[in-house]
C-alpha positions as CSV (number, residue, x, y, z in Angstrom):
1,X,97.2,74.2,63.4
2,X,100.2,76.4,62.5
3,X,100.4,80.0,63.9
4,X,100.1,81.9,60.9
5,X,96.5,79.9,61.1
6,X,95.9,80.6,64.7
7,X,96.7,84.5,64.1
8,X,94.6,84.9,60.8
9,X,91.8,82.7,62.0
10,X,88.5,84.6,61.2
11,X,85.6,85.6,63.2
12,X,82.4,84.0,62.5
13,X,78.5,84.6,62.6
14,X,77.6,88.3,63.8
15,X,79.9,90.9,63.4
16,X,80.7,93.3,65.7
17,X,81.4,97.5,65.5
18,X,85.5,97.8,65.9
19,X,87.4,100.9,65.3
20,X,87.8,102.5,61.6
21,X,91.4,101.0,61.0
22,X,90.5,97.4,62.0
23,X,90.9,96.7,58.3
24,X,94.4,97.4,58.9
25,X,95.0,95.1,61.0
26,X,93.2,92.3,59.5
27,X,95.9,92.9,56.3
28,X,98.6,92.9,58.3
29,X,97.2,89.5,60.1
30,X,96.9,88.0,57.2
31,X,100.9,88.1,56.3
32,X,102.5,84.8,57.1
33,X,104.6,84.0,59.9
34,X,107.5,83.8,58.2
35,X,107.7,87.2,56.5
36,X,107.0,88.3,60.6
37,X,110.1,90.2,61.9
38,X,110.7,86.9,64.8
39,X,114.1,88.4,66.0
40,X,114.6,88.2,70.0
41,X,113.1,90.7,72.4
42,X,115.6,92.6,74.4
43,X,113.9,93.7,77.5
44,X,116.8,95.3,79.6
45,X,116.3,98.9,77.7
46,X,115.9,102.6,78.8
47,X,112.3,102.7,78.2
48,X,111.7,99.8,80.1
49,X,113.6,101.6,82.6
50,X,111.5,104.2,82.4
51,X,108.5,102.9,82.6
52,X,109.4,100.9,86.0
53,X,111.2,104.0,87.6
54,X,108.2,106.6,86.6
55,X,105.1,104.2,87.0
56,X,106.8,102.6,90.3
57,X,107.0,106.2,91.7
58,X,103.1,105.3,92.8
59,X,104.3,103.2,95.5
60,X,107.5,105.5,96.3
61,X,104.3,108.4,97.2
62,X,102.4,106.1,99.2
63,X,105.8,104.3,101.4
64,X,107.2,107.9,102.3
65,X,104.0,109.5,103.6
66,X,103.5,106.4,105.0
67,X,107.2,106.1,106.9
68,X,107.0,109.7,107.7
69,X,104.3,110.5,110.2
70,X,105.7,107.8,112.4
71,X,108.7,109.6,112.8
72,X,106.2,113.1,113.0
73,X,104.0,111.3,116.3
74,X,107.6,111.3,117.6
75,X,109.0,114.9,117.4
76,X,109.0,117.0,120.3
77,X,107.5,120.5,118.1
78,X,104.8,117.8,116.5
79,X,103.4,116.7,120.1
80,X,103.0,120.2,121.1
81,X,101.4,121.5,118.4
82,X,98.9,118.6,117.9
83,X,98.9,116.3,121.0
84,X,97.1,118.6,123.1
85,X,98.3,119.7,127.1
86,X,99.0,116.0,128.3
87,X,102.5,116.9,125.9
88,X,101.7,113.5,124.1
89,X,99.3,111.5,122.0
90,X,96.5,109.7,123.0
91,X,95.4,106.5,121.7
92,X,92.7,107.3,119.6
93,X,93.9,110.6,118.3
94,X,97.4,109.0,117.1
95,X,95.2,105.6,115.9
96,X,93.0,108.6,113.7
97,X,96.2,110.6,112.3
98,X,97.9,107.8,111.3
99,X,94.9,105.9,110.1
100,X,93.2,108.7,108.1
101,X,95.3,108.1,104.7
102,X,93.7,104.2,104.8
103,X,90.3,105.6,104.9
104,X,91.5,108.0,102.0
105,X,93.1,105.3,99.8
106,X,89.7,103.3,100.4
107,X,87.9,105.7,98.1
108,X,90.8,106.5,96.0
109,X,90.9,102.6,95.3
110,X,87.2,102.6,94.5
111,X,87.3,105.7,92.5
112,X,90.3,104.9,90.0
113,X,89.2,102.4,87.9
114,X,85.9,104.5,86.5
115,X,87.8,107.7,86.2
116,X,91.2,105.6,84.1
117,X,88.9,104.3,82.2
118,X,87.1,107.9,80.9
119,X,90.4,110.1,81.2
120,X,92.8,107.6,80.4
121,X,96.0,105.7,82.1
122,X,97.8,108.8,82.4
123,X,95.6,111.6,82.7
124,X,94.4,109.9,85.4
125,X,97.8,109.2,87.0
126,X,98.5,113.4,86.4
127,X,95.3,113.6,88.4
128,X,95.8,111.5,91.4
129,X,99.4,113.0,91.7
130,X,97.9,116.6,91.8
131,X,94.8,115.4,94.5
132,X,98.0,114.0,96.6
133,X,100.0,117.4,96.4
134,X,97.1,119.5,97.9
135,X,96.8,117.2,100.5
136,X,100.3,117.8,101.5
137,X,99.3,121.5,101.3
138,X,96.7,121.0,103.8
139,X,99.1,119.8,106.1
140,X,102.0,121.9,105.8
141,X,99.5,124.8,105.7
142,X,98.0,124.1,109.6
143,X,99.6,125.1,112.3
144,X,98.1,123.9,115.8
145,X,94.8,122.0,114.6
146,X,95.5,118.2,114.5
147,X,92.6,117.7,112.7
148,X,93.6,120.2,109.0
149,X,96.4,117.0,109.7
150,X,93.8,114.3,109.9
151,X,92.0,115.7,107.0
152,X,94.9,116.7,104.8
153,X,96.0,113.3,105.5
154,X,92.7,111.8,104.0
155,X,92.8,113.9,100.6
156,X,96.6,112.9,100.2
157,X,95.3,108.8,100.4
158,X,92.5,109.7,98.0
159,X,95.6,109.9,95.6
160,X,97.8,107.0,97.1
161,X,94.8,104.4,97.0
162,X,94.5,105.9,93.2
163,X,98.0,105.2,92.6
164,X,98.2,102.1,94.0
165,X,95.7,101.1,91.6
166,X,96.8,102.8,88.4
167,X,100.4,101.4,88.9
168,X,99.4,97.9,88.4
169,X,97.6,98.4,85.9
170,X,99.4,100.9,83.5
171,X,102.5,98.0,83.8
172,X,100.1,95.2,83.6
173,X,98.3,96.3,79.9
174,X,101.7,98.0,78.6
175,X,104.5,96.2,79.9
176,X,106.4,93.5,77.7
177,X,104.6,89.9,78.7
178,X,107.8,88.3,80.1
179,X,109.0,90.5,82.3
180,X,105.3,91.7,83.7
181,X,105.8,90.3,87.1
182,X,108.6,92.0,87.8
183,X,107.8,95.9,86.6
184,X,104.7,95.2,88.4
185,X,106.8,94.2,91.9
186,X,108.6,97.5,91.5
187,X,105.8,99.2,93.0
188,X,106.4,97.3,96.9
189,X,109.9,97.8,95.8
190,X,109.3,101.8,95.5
191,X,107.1,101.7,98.2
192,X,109.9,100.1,100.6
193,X,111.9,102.4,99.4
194,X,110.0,105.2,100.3
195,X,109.6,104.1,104.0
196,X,113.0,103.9,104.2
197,X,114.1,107.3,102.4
198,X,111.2,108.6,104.9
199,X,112.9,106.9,108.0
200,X,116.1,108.8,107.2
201,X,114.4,112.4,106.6
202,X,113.2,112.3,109.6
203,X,116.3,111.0,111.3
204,X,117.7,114.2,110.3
205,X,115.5,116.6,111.2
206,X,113.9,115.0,114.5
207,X,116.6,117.0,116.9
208,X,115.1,120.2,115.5
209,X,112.8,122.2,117.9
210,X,110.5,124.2,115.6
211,X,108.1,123.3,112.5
212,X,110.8,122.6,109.9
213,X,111.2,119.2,111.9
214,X,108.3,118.1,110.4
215,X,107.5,120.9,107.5
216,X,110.8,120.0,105.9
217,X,109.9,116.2,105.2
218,X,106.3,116.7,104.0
219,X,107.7,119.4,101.9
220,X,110.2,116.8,100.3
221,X,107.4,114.9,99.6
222,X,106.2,117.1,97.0
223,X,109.1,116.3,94.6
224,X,107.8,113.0,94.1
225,X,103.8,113.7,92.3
226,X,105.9,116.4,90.6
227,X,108.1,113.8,89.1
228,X,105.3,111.0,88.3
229,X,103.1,113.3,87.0
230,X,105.6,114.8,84.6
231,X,107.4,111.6,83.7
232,X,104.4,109.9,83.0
233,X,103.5,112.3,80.7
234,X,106.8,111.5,78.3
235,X,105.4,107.7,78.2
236,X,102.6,106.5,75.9
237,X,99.0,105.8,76.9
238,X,98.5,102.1,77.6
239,X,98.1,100.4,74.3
240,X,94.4,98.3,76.0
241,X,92.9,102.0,76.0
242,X,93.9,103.3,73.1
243,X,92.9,101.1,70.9
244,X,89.3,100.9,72.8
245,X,89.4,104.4,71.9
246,X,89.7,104.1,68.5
247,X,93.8,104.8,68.3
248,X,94.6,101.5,66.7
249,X,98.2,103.6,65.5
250,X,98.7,104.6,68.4
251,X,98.2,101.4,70.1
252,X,100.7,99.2,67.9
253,X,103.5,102.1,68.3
254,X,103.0,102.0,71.7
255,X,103.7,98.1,71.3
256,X,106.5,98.6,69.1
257,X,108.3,100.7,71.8
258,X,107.4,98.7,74.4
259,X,108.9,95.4,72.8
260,X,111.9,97.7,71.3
261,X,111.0,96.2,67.8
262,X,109.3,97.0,64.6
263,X,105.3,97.2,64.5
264,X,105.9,94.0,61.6
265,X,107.3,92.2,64.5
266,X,105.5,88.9,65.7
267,X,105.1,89.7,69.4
268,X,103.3,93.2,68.1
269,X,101.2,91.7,65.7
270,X,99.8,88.8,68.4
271,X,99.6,91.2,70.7
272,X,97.8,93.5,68.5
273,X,95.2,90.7,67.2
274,X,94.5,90.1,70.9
275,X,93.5,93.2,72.0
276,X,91.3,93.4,68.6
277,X,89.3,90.1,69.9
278,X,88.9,91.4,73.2
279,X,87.8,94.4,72.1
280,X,85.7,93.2,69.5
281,X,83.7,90.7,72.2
282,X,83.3,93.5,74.8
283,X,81.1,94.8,72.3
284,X,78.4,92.4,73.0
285,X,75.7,92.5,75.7
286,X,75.3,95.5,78.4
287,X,78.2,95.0,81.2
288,X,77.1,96.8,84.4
289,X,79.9,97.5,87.3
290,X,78.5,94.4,89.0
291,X,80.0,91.9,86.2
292,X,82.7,91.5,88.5
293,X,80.6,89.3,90.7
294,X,78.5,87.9,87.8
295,X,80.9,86.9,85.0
296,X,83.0,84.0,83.8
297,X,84.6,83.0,86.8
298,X,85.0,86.6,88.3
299,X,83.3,86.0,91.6
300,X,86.2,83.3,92.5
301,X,88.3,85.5,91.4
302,X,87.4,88.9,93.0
303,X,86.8,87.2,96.1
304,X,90.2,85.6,95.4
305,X,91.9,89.6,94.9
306,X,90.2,90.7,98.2
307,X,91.3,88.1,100.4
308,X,94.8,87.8,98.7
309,X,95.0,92.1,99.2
310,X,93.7,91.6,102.8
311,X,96.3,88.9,104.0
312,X,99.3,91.3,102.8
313,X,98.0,93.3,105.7
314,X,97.5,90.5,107.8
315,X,100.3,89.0,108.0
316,X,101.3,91.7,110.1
317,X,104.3,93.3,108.5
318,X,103.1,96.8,109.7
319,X,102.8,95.0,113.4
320,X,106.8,95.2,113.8
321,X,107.0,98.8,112.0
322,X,104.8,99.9,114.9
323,X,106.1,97.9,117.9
324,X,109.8,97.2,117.1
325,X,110.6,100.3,118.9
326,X,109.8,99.0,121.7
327,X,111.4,95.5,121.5
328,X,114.8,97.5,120.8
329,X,114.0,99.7,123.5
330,X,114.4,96.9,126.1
331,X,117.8,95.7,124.8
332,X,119.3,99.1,125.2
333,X,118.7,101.1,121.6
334,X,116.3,104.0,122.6
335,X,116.6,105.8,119.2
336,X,113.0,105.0,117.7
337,X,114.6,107.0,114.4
338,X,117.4,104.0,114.2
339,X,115.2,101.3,114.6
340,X,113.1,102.5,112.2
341,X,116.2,103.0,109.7
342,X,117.6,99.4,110.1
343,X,113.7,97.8,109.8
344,X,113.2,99.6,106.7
345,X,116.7,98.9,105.6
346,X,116.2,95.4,105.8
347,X,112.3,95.6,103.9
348,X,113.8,98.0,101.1
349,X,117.1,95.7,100.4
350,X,115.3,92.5,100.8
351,X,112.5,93.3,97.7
352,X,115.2,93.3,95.0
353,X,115.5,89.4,96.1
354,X,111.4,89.4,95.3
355,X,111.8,91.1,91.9
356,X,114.3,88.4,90.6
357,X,112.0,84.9,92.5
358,X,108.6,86.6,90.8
359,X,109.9,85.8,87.3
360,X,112.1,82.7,88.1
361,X,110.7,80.9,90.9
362,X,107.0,81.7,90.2
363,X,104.0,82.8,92.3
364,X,103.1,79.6,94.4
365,X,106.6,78.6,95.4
366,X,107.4,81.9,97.0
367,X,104.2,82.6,98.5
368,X,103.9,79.1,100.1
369,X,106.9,78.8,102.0
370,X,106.9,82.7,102.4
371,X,103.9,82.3,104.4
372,X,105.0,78.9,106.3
373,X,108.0,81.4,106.9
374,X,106.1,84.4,108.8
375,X,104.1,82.3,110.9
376,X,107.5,80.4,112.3
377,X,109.0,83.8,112.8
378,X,105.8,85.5,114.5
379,X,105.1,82.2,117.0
380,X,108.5,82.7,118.1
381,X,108.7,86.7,118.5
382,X,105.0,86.3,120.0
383,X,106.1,83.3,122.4
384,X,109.5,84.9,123.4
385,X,107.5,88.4,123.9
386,X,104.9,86.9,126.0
387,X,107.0,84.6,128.0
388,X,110.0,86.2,128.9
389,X,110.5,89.5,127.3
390,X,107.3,91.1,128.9
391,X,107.5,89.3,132.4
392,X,111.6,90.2,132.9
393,X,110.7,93.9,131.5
394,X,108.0,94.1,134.0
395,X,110.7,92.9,136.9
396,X,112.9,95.3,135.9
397,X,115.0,92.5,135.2
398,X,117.4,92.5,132.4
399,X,116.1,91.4,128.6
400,X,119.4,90.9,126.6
401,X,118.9,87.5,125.8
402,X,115.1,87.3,124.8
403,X,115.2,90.8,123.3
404,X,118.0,89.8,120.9
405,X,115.9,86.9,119.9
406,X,113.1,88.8,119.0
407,X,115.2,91.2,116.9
408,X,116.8,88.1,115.4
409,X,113.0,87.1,114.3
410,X,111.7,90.5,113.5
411,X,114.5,91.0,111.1
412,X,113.9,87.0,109.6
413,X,110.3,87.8,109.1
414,X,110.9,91.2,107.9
415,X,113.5,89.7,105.1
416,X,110.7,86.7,104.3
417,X,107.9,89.3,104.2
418,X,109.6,91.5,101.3
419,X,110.9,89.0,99.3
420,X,107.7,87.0,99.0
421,X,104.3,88.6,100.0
422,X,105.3,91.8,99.8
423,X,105.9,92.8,96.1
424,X,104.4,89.3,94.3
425,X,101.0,90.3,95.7
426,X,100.6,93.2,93.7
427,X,101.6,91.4,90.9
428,X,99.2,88.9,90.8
429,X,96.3,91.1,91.4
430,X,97.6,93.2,88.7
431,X,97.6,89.5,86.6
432,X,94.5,87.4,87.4
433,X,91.5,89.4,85.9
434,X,90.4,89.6,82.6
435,X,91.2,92.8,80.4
436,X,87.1,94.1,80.4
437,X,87.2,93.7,84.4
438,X,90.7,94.2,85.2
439,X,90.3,98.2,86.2
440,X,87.5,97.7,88.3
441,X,87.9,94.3,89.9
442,X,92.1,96.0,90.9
443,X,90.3,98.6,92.6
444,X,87.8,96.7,95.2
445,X,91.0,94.3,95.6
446,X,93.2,96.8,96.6
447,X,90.1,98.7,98.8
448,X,90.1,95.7,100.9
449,X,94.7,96.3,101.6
450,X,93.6,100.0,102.3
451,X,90.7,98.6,104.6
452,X,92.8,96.8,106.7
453,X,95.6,98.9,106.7
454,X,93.2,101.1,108.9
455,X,92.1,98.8,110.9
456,X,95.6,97.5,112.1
457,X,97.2,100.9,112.6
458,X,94.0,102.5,114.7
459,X,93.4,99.5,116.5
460,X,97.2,98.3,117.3
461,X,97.7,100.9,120.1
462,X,94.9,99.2,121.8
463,X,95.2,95.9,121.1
464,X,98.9,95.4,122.3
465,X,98.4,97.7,125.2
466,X,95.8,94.7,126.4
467,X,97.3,91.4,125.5
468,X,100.9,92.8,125.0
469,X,103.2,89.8,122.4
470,X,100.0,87.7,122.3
471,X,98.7,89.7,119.1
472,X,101.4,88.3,117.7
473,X,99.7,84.8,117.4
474,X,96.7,86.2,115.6
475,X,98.8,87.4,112.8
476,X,100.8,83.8,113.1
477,X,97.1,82.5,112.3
478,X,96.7,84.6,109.4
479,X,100.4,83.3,108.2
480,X,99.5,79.9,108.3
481,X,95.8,80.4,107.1
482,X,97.6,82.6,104.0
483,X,99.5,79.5,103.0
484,X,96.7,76.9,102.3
485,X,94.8,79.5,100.3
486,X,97.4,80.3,98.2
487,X,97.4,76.4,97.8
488,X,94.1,75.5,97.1
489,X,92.6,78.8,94.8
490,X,95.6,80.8,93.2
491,X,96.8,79.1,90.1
492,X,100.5,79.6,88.9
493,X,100.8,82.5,86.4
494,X,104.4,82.5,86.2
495,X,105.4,83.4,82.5
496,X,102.4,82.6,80.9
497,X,99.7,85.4,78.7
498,X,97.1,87.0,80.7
499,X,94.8,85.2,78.0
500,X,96.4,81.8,79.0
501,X,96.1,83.0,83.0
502,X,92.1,84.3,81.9
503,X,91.8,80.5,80.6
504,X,92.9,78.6,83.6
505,X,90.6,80.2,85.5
506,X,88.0,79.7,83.6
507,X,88.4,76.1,82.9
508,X,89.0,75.5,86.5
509,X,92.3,74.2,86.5
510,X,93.4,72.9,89.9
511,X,95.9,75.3,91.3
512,X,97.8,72.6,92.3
513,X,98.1,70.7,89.0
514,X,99.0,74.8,87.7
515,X,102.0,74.7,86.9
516,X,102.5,71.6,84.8
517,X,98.9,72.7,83.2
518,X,99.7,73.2,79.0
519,X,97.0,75.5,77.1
520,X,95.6,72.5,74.3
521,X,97.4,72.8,71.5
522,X,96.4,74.1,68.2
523,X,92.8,75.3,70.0
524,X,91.7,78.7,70.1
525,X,92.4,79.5,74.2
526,X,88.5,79.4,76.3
527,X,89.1,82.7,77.8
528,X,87.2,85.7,79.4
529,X,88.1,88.2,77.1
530,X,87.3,86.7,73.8
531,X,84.1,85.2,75.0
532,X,81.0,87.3,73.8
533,X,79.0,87.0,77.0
534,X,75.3,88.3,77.1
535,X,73.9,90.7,79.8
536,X,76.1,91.1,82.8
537,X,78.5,88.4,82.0
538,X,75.7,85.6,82.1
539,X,75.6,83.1,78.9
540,X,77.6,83.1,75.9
541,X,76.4,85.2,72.1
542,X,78.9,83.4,69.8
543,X,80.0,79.9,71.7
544,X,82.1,78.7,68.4
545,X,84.5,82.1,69.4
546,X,85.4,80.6,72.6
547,X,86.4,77.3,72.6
548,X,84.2,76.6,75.7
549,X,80.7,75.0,76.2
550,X,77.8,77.5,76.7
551,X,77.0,75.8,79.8
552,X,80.2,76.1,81.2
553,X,80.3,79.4,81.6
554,X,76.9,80.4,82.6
555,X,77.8,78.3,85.5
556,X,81.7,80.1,86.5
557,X,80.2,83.4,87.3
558,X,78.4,81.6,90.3
């Protein structure tokens, strides 16, 4: 079937209410391909720039607060204020300070999703920003009562977990097709970044013996929500809303701009005709929250989002930000603000490597051997800590040799963490759910990084101070575990259409098979988003729209 066919093909059986200027569109769909402006897409151009610097600054919000209250724990004004008499800070309380953004960015996580979709992409990004900044008020504002930090803490993650969620998918429904992977990666790449600029703010002001030691880099920290929240405002709504919203102009300008052509150019006018179909078959049925779980496919691939979300944490990346310090302790560098500085040198320069493999390399070939990777380089820190480190630091005896190794390996796993599972996570939860579900399915994904992110930073004081290097091996498990399911359930998504990426999911295509898989030629693509699905995802209303069997896909959502 040619394309001019496959764009103009018309819908059949029951219509469907669309927005007034659909009969727009359908005229301009009907002009042949060959009076279609098919002129190359340039995509190195100052509004994608923009768009990757402003958008990305999500993850720049979340990496500095992150990297600065481990500096904080460590300055002599912050333990006297908030450590209580002992002069320094117990277990639990630093485990609840530190930990108290992850319980915030839990709900913030949860929460996005509904409110993008009733405010829009950026009104809702101006909102997050502005929830973040009185958090930091809250914190700056207290001055002996750990807990206004706990709690000021918890309303700032409200707007990180918001963020991390909004970022995703702002670049995912508005960013150019072939270069999605990468604008989405920016956001690790900001939020690396971010730890690092943190590490360095606090290097500065740690020798300082009153509250601007820590006042000054939580006030820095406001620049950042002042600049997304702005910037985002001089970029376009996201193209998916707007034209559910009955701004079919607006939506193909925003294309236009996006592609740096003219709206009679090809890629537009596809685009364009997509979103119509989608929109057109959401129409259908009544789709309650839980359609996540119940259609086409979508409980694979939630499930899928929340494990793939949870092992980022797992493989314990944020194990060596905590206990680094105390492996470069024993080999003579006592600075915990220098450590910190050359860890989060390594993680910030090592993602630009991870932004160029997302695009050219694909998903499954980085992830794989990233993971194989990680688990080599934690059996070895873990075995060397355990072993010899521990026993000859116990001894009093001297640990040059082992403690360089571990460095050696900390830094290895470090550089293989941020060039693989690092940034290509995001972008593949930002990638493998269907347009109707993407908002909310993103959201319990990302709930379940902020979940765990908790967990590991309360619980790691304990944990280590009981079984020392040995907690190494359980995140070596997770390293090894996170390999095989990449292998066996995530599909490669590498330059293909979120409608092609919808249809391999659908059709079950063996992720293993993946990347040789072709969509069938001249054959309207079986996909989520163009399927109009009865009540909560479950059965088909118009089968001949699909290009699937009915019986297929009452069964997927299983």
């Amino acid at each position: 079937m040619p394309i001019s066919d496959m764009l103009n093909r018309p819908h059949q059986g029951q219509s469907v209410e669309t927005p007034t200027a659909d009969s727009d569109i359908e005229k301009e769909l009907d002009t042949t391909v060959s009076s279609l402006d098919q002129s190359p897409v340039t995509f190195l151009r100052p509004r994608i720039l923009a768009m990757a610097l402003i958008v990305s600054m999500g993850g720049l919000i979340f990496g500095y607060d992150t990297g600065q209250i481990s500096g904080f724990v460590q300055m002599q004004d912050f333990k006297d204020r908030f450590a209580g008499s002992s002069g320094s800070f117990s277990n639990w309380k630093e485990g609840l300070i530190v930990g108290l953004l992850s319980i915030g960015t839990f709900f913030g996580s949860i929460s996005a999703g509904p409110i993008a979709d009733i405010l829009g992409r950026r009104w809702a990004i101006v909102l997050w920003n502005i929830i973040f900044s009185v958090g930091v008020i809250v914190q700056i504002a207290t001055t002996n009562t750990w807990y206004q930090i706990g709690l000021g803490r918890w309303v700032a993650g409200l707007g990180v977990g918001a963020l991390s969620v909004m970022t995703p998918m702002y670049q995912a429904e508005t960013a150019p097709r072939q270069i999605r992977g990468a604008l989405i990666s920016t956001y690790q790449l900001f939020i690396t970044f971010g730890i690092f600029l943190a590490y360095c703010i606090n290097y500065g002001t740690q020798e300082r013996l009153n509250p601007s030691s820590w006042r000054i880099p939580m006030g820095i920290g406001f620049i950042f929500p002042v600049i997304m929240a702005f910037g985002i405002l001089t970029l376009r709504e996201s193209p998916r809303w707007d034209y559910r919203h009955g701004k079919v102009d607006e939506a193909r300008t925003t294309l236009a701009l996006s592609y740096g052509k003219s709206e009679n150019h090809y890629e537009i006018v596809r685009e364009l005709r997509e979103i119509k179909e989608k929109f057109d078959a959401e129409q259908k049925g009544k789709h309650p929250w839980y359609e996540i779980f119940t259609g086409p496919r979508m409980a694979y691939r939630t499930v899928l989002g929340i494990a793939l979300q949870s092992l980022q944490q797992l493989t314990g990346a944020n194990f060596f930000f905590y206990y680094g310090t105390t492996v470069f302790n024993g080999v003579g560098l006592n600075n915990p603000y220098v450590t910190s500085m050359i860890l989060g040198g390594i993680n910030f320069g090592s993602t630009f490597l991870g932004l160029y493999l997302v695009d050219h390399y694909g998903r499954r070939k980085c992830l794989i051997p990233g993971a194989f990777w990680m688990f080599i380089c934690f059996m070895i820190f873990a075995s060397v800590g355990h072993f010899q480190f521990q026993p000859r630091q116990d001894r009093g005896e001297p640990t040059g040799t082992s403690g360089n190794v571990m460095i050696v390996f900390t830094c290895l796993f470090i550089f293989g963490y941020a060039i693989t599972w690092g940034p290509m996570i995001w972008a593949l939860v930002g990638e493998i759910f269907p347009s109707r579900y993407r908002a909310k399915s993103i959201g319990f994904a990302t709930s379940a990084n902020w979940t765990w992110n908790f967990l590991i930073s309360f619980f790691t004081p304990y944990i280590t101070s009981a079984i020392n290097y040995r907690y190494g091996y359980i995140f070596a498990a997770c390293c090894f575990a996170a390999a095989w399911i990449v292998f066996f359930f995530v599909p490669e998504s590498q330059g293909r259409t979120l409608e092609e990426i919808d249809t391999m999911y659908v059709l079950e295509v063996p992720p293993w098979k993946s990347s040789g898989w072709k969509p069938p030629p001249n054959e309207r693509l079986g996909d989520t988003d163009h399927a109009y699905l009865g009540d909560a995802g479950r059965g088909i209303v118009k089968e001949d729209e699909t290009g699937i069997k009915e019986e297929k896909l009452e069964n997927v959502g299983r």
